[in-house]
MARKE-509321 format. One record per residue: x, y, z of N, C-alpha, C, O in turn; residue in three letters; chain; residue number from 1. Coordinates in steps of 0.02 Angstrom, whole numbers, plus 32768, in hexadecimal, padded with zeros to 4 digits. Layout:
[r [X Y Z] [X Y Z] [X Y Z] [X Y Z] 'ALA' 'A' NUM],
...
END
This chain:
[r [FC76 88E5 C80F] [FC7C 88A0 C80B] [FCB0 8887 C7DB] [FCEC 888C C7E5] 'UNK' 'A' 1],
[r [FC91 8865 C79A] [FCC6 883D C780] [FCBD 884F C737] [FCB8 882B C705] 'UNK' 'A' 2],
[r [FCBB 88AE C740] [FCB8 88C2 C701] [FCF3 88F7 C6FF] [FCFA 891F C72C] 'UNK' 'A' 3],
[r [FD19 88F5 C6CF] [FD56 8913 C6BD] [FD3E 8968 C698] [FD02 8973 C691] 'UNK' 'A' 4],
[r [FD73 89A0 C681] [FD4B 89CA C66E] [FD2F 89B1 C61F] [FCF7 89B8 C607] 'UNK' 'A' 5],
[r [FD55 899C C60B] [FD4F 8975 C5B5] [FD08 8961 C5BA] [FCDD 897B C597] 'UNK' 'A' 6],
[r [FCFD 8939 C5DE] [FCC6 8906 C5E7] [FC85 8935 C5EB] [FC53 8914 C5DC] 'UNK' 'A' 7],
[r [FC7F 894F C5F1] [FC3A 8982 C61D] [FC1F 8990 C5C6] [FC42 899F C595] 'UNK' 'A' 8],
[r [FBE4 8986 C5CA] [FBAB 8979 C5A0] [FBAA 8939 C578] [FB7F 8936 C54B] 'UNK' 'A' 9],
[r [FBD2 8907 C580] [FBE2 88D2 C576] [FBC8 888F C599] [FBD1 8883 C5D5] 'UNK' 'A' 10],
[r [FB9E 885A C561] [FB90 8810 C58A] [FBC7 87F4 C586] [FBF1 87F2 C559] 'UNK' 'A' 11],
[r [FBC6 87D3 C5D7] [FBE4 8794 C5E5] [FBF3 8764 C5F8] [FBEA 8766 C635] 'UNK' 'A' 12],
[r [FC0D 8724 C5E7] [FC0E 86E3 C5E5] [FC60 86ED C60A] [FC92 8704 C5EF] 'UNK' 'A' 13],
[r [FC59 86D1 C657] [FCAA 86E0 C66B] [FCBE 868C C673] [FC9F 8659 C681] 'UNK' 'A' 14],
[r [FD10 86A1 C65E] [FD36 865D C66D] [FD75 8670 C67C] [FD9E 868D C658] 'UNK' 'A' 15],
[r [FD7D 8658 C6C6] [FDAE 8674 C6FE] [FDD7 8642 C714] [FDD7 8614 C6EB] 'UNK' 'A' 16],
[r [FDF9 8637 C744] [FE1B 8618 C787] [FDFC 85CE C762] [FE1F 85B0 C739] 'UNK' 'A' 17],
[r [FDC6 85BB C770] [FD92 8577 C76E] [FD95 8552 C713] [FD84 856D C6DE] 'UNK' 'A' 18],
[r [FDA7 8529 C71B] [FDB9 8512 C6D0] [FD77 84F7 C69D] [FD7C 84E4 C663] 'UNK' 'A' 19],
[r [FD38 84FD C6C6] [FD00 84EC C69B] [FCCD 853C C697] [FC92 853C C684] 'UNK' 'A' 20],
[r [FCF3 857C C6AD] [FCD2 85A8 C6AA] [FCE1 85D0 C66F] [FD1E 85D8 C671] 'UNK' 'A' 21],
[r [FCC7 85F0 C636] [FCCE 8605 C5F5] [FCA9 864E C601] [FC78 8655 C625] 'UNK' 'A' 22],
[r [FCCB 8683 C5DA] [FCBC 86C9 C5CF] [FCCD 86E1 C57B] [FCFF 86E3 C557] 'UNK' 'A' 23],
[r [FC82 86EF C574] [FC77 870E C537] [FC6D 873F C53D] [FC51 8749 C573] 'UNK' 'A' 24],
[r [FC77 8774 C519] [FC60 87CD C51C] [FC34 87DD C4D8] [FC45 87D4 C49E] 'UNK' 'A' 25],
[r [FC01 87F3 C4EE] [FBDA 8806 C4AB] [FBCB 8847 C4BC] [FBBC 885B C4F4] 'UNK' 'A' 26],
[r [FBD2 8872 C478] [FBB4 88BB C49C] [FB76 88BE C471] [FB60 88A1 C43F] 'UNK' 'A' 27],
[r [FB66 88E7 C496] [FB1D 88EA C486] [FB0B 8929 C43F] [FB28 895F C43F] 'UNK' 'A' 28],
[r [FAE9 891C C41C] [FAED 893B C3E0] [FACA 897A C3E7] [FAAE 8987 C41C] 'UNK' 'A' 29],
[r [FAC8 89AC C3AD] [FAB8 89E6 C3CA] [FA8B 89FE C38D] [FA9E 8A0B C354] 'UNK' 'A' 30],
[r [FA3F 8A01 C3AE] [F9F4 8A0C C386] [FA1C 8A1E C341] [FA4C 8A44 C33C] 'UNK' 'A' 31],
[r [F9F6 89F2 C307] [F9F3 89FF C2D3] [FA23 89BF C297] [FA1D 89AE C25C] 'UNK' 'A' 32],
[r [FA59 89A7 C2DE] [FA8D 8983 C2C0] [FA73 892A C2B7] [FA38 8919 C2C3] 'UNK' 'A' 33],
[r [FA96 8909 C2AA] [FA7F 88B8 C291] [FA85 8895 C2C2] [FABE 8896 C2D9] 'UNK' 'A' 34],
[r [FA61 8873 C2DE] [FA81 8842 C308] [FAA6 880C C303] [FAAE 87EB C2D0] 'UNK' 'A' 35],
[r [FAC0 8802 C343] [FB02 87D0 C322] [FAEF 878E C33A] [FABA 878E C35A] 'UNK' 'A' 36],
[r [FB0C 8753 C333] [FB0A 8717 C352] [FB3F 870A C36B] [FB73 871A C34D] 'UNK' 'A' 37],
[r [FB43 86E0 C3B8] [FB75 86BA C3D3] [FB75 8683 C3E9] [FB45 8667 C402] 'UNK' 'A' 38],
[r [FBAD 866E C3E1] [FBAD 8618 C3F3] [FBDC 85FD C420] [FBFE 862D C433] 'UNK' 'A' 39],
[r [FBEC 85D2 C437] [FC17 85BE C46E] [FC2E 8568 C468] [FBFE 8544 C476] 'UNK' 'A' 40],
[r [FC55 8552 C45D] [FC5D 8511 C452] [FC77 8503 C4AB] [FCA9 851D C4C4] 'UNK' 'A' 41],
[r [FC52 84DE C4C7] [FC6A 84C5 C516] [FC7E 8476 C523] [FC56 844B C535] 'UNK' 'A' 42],
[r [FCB6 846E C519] [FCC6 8423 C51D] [FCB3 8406 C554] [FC8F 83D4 C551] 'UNK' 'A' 43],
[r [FCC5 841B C585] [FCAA 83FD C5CF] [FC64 83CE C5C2] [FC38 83D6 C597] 'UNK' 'A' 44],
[r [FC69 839A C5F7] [FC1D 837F C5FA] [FC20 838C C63E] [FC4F 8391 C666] 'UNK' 'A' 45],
[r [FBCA 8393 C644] [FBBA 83A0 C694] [FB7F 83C7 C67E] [FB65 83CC C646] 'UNK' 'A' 46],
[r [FB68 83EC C6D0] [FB2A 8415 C6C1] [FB47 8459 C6AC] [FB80 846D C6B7] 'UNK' 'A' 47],
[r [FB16 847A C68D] [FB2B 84BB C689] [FAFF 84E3 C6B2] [FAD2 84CD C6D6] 'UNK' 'A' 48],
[r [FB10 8524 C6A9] [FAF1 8573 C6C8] [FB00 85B6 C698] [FB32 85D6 C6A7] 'UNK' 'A' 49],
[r [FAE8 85C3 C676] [FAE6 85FD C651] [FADA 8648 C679] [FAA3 8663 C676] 'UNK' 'A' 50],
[r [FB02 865D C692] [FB04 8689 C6B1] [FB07 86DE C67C] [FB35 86EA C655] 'UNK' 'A' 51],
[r [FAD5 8707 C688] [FAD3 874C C65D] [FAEE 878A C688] [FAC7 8798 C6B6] 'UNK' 'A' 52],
[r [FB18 87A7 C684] [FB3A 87E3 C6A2] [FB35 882B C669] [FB4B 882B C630] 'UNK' 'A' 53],
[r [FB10 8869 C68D] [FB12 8892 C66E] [FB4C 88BB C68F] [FB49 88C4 C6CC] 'UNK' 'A' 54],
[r [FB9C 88E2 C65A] [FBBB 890F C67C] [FBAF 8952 C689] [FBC8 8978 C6B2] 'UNK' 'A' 55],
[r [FB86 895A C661] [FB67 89AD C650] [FB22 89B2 C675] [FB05 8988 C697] 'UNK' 'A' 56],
[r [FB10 89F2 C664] [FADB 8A09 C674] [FA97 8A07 C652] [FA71 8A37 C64E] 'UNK' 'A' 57],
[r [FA8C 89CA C63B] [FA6D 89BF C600] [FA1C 89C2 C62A] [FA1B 89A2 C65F] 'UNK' 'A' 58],
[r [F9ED 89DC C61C] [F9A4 89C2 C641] [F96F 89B8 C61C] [F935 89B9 C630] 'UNK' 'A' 59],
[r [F984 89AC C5DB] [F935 899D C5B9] [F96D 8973 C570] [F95E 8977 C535] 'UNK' 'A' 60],
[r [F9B0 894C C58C] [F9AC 8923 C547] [F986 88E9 C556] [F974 88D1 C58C] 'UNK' 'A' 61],
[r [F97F 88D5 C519] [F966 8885 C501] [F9A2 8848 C4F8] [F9D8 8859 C4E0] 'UNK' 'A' 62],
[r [F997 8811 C507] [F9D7 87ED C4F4] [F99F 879D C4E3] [F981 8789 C515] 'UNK' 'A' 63],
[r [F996 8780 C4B0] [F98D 8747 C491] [F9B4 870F C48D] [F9F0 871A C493] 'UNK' 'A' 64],
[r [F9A0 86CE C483] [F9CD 868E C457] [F9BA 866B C487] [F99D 8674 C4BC] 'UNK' 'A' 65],
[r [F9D5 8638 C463] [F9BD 85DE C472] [FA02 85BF C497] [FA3A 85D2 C484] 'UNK' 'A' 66],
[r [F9FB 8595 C4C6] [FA40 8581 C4E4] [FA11 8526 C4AB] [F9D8 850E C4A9] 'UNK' 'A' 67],
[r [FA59 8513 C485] [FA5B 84DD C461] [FA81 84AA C477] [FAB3 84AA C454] 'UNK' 'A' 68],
[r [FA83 8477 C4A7] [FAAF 8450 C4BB] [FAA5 83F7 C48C] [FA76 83CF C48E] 'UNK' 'A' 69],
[r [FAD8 83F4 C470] [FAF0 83CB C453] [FB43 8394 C452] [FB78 83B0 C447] 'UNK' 'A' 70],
[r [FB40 835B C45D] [FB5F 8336 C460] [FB8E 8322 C41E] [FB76 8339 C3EA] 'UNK' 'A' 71],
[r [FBD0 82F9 C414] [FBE2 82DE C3D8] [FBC7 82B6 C3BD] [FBDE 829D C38A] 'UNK' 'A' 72],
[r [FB82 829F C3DC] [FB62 826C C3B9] [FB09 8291 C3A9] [FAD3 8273 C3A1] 'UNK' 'A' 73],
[r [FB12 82C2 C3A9] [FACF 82E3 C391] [FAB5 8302 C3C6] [FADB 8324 C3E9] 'UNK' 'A' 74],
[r [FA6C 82FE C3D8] [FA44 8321 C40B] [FA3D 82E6 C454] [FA32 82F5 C48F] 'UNK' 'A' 75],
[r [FA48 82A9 C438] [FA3C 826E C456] [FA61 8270 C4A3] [FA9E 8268 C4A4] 'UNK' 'A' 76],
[r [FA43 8278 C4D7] [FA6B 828F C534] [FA99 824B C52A] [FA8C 821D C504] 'UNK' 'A' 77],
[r [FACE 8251 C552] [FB0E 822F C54D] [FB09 81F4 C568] [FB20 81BE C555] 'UNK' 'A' 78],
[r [FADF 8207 C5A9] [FAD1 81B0 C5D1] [FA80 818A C5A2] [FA58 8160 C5B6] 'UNK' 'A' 79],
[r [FA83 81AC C567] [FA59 8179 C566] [FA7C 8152 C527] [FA62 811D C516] 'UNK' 'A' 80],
[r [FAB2 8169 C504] [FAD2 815A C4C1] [FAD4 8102 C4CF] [FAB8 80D5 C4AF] 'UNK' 'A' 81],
[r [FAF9 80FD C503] [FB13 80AF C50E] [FAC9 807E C4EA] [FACB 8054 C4BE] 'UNK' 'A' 82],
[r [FA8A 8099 C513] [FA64 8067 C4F2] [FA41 8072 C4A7] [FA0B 8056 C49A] 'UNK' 'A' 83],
[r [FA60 8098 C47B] [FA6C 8091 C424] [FA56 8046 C410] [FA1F 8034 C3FA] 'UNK' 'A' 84],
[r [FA89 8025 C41B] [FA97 7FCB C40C] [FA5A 7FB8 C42A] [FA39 7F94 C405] 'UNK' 'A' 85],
[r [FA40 7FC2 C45B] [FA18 7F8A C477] [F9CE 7F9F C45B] [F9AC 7F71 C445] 'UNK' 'A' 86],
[r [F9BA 7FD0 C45A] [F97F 7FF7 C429] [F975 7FDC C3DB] [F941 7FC9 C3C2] 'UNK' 'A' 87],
[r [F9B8 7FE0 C3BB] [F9CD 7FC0 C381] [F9BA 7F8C C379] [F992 7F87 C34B] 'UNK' 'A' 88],
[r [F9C8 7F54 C39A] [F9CD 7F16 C39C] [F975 7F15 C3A2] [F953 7F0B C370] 'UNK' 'A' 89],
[r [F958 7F21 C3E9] [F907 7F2A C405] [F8ED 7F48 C3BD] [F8B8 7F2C C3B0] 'UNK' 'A' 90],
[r [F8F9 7F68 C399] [F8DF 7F76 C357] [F8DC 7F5A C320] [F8A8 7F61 C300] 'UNK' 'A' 91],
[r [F909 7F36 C308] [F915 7EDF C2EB] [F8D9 7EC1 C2ED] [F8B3 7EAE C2C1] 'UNK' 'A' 92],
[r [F8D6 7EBE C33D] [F8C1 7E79 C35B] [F866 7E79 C340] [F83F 7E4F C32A] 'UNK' 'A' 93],
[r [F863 7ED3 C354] [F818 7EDF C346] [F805 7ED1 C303] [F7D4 7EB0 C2F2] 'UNK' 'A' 94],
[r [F837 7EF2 C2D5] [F835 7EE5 C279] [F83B 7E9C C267] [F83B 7E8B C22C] 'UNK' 'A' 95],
[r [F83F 7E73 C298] [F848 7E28 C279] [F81A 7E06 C292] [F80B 7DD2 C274] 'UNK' 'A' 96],
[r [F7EF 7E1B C2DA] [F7BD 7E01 C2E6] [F779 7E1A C2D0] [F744 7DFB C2D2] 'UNK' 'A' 97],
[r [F785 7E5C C2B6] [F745 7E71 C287] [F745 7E62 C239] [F721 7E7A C20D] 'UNK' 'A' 98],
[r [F775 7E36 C235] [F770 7E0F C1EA] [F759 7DDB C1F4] [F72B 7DCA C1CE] 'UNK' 'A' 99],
[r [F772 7D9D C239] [F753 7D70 C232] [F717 7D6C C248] [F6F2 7D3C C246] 'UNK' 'A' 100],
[r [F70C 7DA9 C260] [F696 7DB2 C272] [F67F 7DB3 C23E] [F649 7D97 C236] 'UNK' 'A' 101],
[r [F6A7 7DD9 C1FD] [F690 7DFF C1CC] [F689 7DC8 C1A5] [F655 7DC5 C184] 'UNK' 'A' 102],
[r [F6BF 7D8C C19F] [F6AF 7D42 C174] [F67E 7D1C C184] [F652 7D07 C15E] 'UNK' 'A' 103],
[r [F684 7D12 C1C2] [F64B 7CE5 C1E8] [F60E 7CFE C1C3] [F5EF 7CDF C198] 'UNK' 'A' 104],
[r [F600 7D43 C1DD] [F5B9 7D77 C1D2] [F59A 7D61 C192] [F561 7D4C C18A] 'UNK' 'A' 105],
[r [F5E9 7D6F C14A] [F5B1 7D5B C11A] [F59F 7D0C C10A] [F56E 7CF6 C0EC] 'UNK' 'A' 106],
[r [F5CC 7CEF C121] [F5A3 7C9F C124] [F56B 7C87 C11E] [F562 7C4A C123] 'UNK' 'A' 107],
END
């Protein structure tokens, strides 16, 4: 398939022909050694697919981690950023009408 001889015992993340497809190579560590961490910065917006390819003959590794998707504006999904301001504002509105219950109240 779409494993080279280099590649063989090697994970990977491929990015080919297709301009939102990305290839990382991680090799896989060998009993006794540290594990490593990897990361991937993916500018694209859209959906993703995390696709796992073993090149080797591997039949009893383990492979772990967290897929972390994050925006320039924090964790916050993109179509919902726009309504920031209007939440803001609806939050005001609540903090100014639970003062004037709160004046009335002790009256």
């Amino acid at each position: 398939g779409n494993c080279t001889a280099e590649e063989v015992g090697q994970f990977m993340i491929v990015r080919g022909q297709h301009p939102t497809l990305y290839k990382r190579t991680v090799k896989f560590r060998a009993e006794g050694e540290q594990a490593t961490s990897r990361s991937a910065v993916i500018p694209d917006t859209g959906v993703y697919l995390l696709l796992l390819s073993n090149c080797g003959d591997f039949e009893q590794a383990t492979m772990t981690g967290t897929v972390v998707v994050k925006n320039p504006h924090g964790f916050l999904p993109g179509n919902e950023y726009a309504k920031l301001p209007f939440f803001l504002y609806l939050s005001l509105a609540y903090v100014v009408l639970g003062l004037v219950w709160f004046a009335w109240s002790v009256r």
